[in-house]
C-alpha positions in Angstrom: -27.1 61.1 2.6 -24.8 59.2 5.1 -25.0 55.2 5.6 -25.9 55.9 8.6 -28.7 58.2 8.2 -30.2 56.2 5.4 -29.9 53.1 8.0 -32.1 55.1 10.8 -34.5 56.4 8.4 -36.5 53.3 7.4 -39.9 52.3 9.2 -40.5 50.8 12.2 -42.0 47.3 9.6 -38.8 47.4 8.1 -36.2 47.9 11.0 -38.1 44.3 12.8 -38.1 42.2 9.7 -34.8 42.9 8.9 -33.5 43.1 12.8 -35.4 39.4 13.2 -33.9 38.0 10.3 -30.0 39.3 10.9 -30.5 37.6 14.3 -32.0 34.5 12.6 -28.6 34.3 11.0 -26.2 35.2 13.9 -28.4 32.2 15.3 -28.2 29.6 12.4 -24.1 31.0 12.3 -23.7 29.5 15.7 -25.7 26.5 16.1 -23.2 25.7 12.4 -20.0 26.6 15.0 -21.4 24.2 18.1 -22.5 21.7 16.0 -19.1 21.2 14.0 -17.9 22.9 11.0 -14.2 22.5 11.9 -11.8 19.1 11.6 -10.1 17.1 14.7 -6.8 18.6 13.7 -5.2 15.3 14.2 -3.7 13.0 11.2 -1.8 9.8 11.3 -0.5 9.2 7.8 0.3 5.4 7.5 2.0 3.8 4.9 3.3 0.7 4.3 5.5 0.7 1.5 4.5 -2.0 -2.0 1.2 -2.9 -0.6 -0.4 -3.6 -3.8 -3.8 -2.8 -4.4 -5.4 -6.2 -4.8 -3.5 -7.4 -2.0 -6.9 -6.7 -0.2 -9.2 -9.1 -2.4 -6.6 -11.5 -3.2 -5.0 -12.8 0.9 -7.8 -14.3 3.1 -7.6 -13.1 6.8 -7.6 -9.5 7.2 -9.9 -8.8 9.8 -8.1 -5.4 10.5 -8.3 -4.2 6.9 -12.3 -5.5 6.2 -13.3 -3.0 9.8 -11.4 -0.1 8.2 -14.0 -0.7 5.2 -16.5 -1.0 7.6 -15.8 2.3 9.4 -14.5 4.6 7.1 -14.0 5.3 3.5 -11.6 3.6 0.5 -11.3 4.1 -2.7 -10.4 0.4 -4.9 -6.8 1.8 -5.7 -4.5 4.9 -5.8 -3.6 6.1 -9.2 0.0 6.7 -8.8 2.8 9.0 -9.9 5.7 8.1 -12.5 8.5 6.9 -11.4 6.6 4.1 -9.2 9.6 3.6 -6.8 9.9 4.4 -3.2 11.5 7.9 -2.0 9.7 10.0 -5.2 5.9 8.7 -4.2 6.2 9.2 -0.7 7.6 12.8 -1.3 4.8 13.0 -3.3 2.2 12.0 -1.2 3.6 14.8 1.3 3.8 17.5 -1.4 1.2 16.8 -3.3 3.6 17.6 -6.7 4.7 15.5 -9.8 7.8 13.9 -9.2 9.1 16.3 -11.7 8.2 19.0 -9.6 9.4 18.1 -6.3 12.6 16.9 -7.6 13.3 13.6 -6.4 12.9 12.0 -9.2 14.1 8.4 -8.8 15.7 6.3 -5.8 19.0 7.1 -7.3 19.5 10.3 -8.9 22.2 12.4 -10.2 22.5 16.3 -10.0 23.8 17.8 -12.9 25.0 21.2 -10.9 26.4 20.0 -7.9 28.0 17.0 -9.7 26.6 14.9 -6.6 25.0 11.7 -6.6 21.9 10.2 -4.5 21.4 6.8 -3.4 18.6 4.5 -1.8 21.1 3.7 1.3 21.8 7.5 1.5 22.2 7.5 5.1 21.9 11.8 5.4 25.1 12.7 7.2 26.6 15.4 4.2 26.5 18.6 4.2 24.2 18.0 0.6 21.9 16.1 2.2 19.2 19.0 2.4 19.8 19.7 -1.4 18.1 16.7 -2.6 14.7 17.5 -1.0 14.5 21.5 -1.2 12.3 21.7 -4.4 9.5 21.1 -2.1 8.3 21.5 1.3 6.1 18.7 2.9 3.7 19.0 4.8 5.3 18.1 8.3 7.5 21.5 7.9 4.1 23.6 6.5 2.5 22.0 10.0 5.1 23.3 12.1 4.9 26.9 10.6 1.4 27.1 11.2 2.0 26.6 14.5 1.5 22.9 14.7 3.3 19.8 16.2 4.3 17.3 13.6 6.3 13.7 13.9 7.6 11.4 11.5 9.1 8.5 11.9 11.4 6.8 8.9 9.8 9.0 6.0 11.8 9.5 3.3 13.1 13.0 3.4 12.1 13.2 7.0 15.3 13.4 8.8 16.5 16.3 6.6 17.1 20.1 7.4 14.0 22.1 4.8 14.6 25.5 4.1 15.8 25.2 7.9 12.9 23.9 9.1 12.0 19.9 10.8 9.3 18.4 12.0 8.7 18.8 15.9 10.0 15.4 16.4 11.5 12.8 13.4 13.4 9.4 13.8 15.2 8.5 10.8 15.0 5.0 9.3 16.5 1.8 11.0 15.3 -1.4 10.6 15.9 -2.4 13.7 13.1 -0.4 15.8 10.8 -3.4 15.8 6.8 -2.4 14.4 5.7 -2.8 17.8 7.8 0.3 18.7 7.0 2.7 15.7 3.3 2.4 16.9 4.1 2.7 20.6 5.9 6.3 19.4 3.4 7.5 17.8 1.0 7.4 19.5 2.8 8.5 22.7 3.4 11.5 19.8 -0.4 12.0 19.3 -1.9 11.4 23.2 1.3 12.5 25.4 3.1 15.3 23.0 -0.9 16.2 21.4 1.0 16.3 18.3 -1.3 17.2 15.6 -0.2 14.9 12.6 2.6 12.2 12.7 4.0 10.6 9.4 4.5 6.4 10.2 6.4 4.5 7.7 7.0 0.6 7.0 9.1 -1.2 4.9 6.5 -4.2 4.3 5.4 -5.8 2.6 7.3 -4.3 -0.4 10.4 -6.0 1.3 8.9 -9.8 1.3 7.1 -8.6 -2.2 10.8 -8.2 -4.2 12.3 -11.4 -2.0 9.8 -13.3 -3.0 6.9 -11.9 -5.8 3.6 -10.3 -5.3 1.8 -13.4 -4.7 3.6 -15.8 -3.0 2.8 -18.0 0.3 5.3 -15.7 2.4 4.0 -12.7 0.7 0.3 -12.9 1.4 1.5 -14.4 5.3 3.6 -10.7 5.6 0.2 -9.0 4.3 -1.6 -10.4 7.0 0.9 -9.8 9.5 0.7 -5.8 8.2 -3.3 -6.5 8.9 -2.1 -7.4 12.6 0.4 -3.9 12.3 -2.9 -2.1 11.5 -5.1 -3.9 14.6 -2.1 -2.8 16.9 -2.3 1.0 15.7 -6.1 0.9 16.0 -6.2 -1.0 19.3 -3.5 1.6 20.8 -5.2 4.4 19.3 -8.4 3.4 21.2 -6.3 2.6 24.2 -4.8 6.2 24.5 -8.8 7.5 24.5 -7.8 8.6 20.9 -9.9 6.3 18.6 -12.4 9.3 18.0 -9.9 12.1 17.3 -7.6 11.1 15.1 -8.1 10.8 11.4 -6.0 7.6 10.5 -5.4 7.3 6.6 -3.4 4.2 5.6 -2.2 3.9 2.1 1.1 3.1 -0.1 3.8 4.1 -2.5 2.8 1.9 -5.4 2.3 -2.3 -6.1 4.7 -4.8 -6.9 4.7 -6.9 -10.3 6.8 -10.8 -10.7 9.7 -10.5 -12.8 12.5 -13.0 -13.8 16.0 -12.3 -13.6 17.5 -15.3 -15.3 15.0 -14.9 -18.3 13.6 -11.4 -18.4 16.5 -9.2 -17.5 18.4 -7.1 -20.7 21.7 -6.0 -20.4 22.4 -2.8 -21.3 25.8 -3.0 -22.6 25.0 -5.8 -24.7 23.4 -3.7 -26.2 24.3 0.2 -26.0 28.5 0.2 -26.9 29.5 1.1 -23.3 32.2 4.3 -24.9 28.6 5.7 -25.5 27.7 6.1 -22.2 29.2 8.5 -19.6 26.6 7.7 -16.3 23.4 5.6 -15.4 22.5 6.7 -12.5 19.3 4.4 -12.0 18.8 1.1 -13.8 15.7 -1.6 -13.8 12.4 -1.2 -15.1 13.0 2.3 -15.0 16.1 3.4 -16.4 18.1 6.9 -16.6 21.1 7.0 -19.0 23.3 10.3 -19.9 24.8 9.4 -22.9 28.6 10.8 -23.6 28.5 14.7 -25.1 27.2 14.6 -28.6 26.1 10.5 -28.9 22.2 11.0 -27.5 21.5 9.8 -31.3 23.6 6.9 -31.1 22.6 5.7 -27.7 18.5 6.1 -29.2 19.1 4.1 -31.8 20.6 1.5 -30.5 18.1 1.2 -28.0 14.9 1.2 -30.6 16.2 -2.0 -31.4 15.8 -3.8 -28.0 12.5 -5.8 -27.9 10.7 -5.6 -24.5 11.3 -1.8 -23.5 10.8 1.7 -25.0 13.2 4.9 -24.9 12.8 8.5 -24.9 14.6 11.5 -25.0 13.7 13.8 -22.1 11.9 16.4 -24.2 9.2 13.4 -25.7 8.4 11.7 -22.3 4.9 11.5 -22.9 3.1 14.1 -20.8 1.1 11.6 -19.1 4.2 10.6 -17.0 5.0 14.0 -15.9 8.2 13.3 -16.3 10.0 15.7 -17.9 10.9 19.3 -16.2 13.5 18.4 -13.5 17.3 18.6 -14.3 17.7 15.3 -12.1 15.9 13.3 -15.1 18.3 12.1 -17.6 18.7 13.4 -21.1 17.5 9.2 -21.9 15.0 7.4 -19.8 13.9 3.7 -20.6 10.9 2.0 -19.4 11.1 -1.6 -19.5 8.1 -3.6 -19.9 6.0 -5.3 -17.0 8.2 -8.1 -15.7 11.4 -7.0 -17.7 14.4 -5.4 -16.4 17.0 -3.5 -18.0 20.2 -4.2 -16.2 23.4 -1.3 -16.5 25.5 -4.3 -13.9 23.4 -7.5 -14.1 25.6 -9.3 -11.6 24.2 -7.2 -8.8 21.0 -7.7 -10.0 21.4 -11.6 -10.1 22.8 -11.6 -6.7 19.9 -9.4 -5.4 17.8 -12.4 -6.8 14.5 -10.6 -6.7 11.1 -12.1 -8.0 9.3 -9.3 -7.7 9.8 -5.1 -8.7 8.4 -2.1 -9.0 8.9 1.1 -11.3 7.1 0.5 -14.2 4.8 2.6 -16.4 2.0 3.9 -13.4 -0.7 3.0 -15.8 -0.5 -0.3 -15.1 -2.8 -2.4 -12.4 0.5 -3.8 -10.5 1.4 -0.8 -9.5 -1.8 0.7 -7.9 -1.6 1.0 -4.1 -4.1 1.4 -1.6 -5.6 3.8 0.4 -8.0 3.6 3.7 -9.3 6.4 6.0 -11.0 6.2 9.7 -11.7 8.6 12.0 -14.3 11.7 13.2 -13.9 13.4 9.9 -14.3 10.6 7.3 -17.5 9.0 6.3 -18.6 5.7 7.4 -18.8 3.5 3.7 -17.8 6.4 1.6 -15.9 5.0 -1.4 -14.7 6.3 -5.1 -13.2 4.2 -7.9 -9.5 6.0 -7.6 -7.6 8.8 -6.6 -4.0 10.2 -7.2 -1.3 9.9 -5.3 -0.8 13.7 -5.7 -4.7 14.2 -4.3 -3.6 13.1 -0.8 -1.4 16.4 -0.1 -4.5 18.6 -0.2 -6.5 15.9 2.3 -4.2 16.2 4.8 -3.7 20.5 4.9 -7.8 20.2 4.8 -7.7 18.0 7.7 -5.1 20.2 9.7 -6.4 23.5 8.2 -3.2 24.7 7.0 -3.2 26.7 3.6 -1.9 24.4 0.7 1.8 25.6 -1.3 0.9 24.6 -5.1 0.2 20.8 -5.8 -1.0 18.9 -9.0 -3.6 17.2 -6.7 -7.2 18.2 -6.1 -9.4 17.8 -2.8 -12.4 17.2 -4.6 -10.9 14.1 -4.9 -11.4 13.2 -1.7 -14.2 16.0 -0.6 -17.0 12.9 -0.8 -15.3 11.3 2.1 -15.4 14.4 4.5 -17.1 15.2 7.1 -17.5 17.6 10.1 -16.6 17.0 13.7 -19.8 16.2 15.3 -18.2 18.2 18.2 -15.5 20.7 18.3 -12.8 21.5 21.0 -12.4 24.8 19.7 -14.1 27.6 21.9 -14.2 30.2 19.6 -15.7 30.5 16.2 -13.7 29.7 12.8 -12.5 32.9 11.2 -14.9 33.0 8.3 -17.7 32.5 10.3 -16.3 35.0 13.1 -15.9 37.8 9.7 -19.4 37.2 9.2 -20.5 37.3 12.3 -19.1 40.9 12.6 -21.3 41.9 9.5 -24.4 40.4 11.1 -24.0 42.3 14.6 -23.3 45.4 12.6 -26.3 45.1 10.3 -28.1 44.4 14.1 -26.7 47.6 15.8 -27.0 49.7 12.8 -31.4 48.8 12.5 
C-alpha cells in the first residue's frame, strides 16, 4: 500500500485530531519565529590589552565598568591560554585554538622552514607577512565568507592577506589614532556601513601596567580612564540608535604581574655557555631557546641548575599548557617564575626598565583577564566563575550565526548568558524551523 493511500484511508476522528494538532504546531513554530529565536547579528569585540582581572575590585571609580555588571553578564576572570603574551591570545580569542594550533606561538617567533623571523614591531610590509597567521582563520575572514561585513581595527593579524581573504574594512595599528577616534570608526562601521561584527583593539592599560606595575597610582588612574573609553563606546553606541542591537563583549589578552629587573632578572649566558646556543628567539618570563645541533642535553642541564625557573624539552611541556605541537615552539622552552625574568640581552631589558610583565604560567591569578558582555542577546546579571580564552571563538560565530572551523573552546561555556532577540529583523523563518515547517504543511495537506 502506497503512503499515500494509507494517509487517505484513516477515519474522519483520526484525520481532525491529527489535522488540529499539525496546525497546533505550524502555530507554536511561528509565534517561536516572531517572538525571537534568532541573534542581532551584530558584535563589537573589545579588548583592551593587560587588563588584569582584579583590576575591577581593586581601582575605585568605575562607573562604566559596575553598569556593564548591571546590564549584562561577567564571568570573575578569563582562564587564559599559554603563552600569556599579546599577539598569540588575541589570535586566540579569534580562532578559538590553542596557541599551538594556530601557530603564533609567541610575540617573537622563529620558523624553522622558511628560516624567517617574527617580531612584536613586525610592521607587515613582506611578502611573508601572511605566513605567520595562515594556520588559522579568524573569525573576521569566516564573517566575510558567509556573506557578512566585518571591521577590525589594530588586531593583531588583522591587516594581513588569509588564505586571500580580509575583513571588509581593517586599519592596522598606530598609536597615534587617538581612542576617541577608534570609537568614532567603529561605530560609523556598525550604524553607517551596518557592518555585522567589528574587532576594536587598545593598547591600555597593559602599556602603563609594564611602565609602571600592576598596581601603581598611574596604573589604576589609566584603568579608570579605559572605564571612561568604555562610557564613550556605550554612549556612542546609544547615540547611533545602536545601544539595543549590538552585542558589545569587552575582555583581554591576559593580566600583568610586578617584577624587578635589578634583583629578579637571570642572565642566560651566565648561565647556559653561549657556544651552546645557536638562537633565542623570545626571552623573559617565557623563554624559547634552540640549542646548537646535538647540545639540547647540555643546554638542559645547565639550566636544572638555575633557581627561580623551570625547563623543558618540547616533547615534556606538560599538556596543560598546550604547548607543544607547532614547529614555531623551540626544541627548549623556559618558564621563569612569577616576578622573575630570564634575560638572553639584559641590557635591553634594563633599559626597557619595566616593573611590570606578563607571560607566565596561565595558571596563575596575575594573568587572568576579564571579560564583560551587553547587549539584546546577553542576559541581564548572568555570571559564571570562568571561562577560556579559547571559549570566546564559539560566542561570537553563535552570535553571527556563522558555522564554527574546529576550536578547543566550547559554547556551553557561555550558553548561560544567551538569550534570544525579543524581536527579530528577519522576515523569513530560520532554516531549521522553515525544514520543519515544510514537514508540518505536508503532514496537513497529506490528512
Amino acid at each position: 500500500m502506497s503512503q499515500q493511500t494509507r494517509c487517505t484511508s484513516k477515519g474522519s476522528s483520526d484525520k481532525t485530531a491529527t489535522a488540529s494538532l499539525a496546525m497546533l504546531m505550524l502555530l507554536t513554530l511561528l509565534a517561536t519565529a516572531a517572538g525571537g529565536g534568532v541573534y542581532s547579528s551584530k558584535v563589537l569585540l573589545v579588548s583592551m590589552d593587560g587588563f588584569r582581572w582584579d583590576y575591577i575590585h581593586k581601582v575605585k571609580g568605575l562607573g562604566n565598568f559596575s553598569r556593564l555588571v548591571d546590564s549584562g553578564s561577567c564571568v570573575d576572570h578569563v582562564n587564559p591560554a599559554f603563552a600569556t603574551v599579546t599577539f598569540p591570545l588575541h589570535y586566540t580569542m579569534v580562532t578559538g585554538l590553542y596557541e599551538e594550533s594556530h601557530g603564533v606561538v609567541a610575540n617573537n617567533m622563529y620558523d624553522l622552514d622558511s628560516n624567517t623571523a617574527f617580531t612584536l614591531t613586525y610592521s607587515g610590509p613582506d611578502t611573508n607577512a601572511s605566513l605567520w597567521w595562515e594556520g588559522a582563520e579568524p573569525i573576521w575572514v569566516s564573517a566575510v565568507k558567509a556573506g557578512l561585513k566585518a571591521g577590525t581595527i589594530f588586531w593583531p593579524g588583522c591587516d594581513v592577506e588569509n588564505h586571500g581573504s580580509r575583513p571588509t574594512s581593517w586599519l592596522a595599528y598606530g598609536g597615534k589614532m587617538t581612542y576617541e577616534d577608534r570609537i568614532r570608526t567603529a561605530v560609523d562601521w556598525l550604524h553607517e556601513q551596518n557592518m555585522q561584527f567589528v574587532a576594536l583593539y587598545f593598547d591600555e592599560p597593559d602599556t602603563t601596567g609594564h611602565t609602571y606595575g600592576p598596581f601603581a597610582k598611574q596604573t589604576a588612574d589609566k584603568v579608570r580612564e579605559m572605564d571612561g573609553v568604555l562610557g564613550l563606546i556605550l554612549e556612542s553606541l546609544d547615540a547611533a540608535g545602536l545601544g539595543d542591537d549590538v552585542n558589545v563583549i569587552v575582555t583581554s589578552d591576559h593580566g600583568m604581574a610586578d617584577v624587578n629587573l635589578e634583583k629578579k632578572m637571570i642572565n642566560l649566558y651566565d648561565k647556559v655557555d653561549r657556544s651552546l646556543v645557536q638562537r633565542v628567539p623570545d626571552s623573559g618570563p617565557v623563554t624559547a631557546i634552540m640549542p646548537v645541533a646535538g647540545r639540547e642535553d647540555d643546554v638542559m642541564a645547565a639550566l636544572r641548575k638555575v633557581d627561580h625557573l623551570t625547563a623543558y624539552r618540547k616533547e615534556d611541556i606538560p599538556e596543560r599548557y598546550h604547548y607543544t605541537d607547532h614547529r614555531r615552539i623551540m626544541p627548549i622552552i623556559v618558564i621563569a617564575d612569577e616576578g622573575w625574568e630570564l634575560a638572553a640581552d639584559p641590557k635591553a631589558f634594563l633599559d626597557w626598565g619595566a616593573k611590570g610583565d606578563h607571560g607566565y604560567d596561565n595558571e596563575l591569578s596575575s594573568m587572568k583577564p576579564i571579560f564583560f558582555a551587553r547587549g539584546p542577546n546577553f542576559r541581564k546579571g548572568a555570571h559564571t566563575t570562568a571561562i577560556s580564552s579559547v571559549d570566546i571563538y564559539p560566542l561570537l560565530c553563535e552570535l553571527l550565526g556563522i558555522e564554527p572551523k574546529p576550536h578547543n573552546g566550547s559554547l556551553d561555556a557561555t550558553r548561560a548568558f544567551l538569550q534570544q532577540s525579543q524581536t527579530s529583523s528577519s522576515t523569513g523563518l530560520p532554516c531549521g524551523l522553515h525544514l520543519l515547517f515544510c514537514v508540518v504543511l505536508s503532514v496537513t495537506l497529506c490528512i
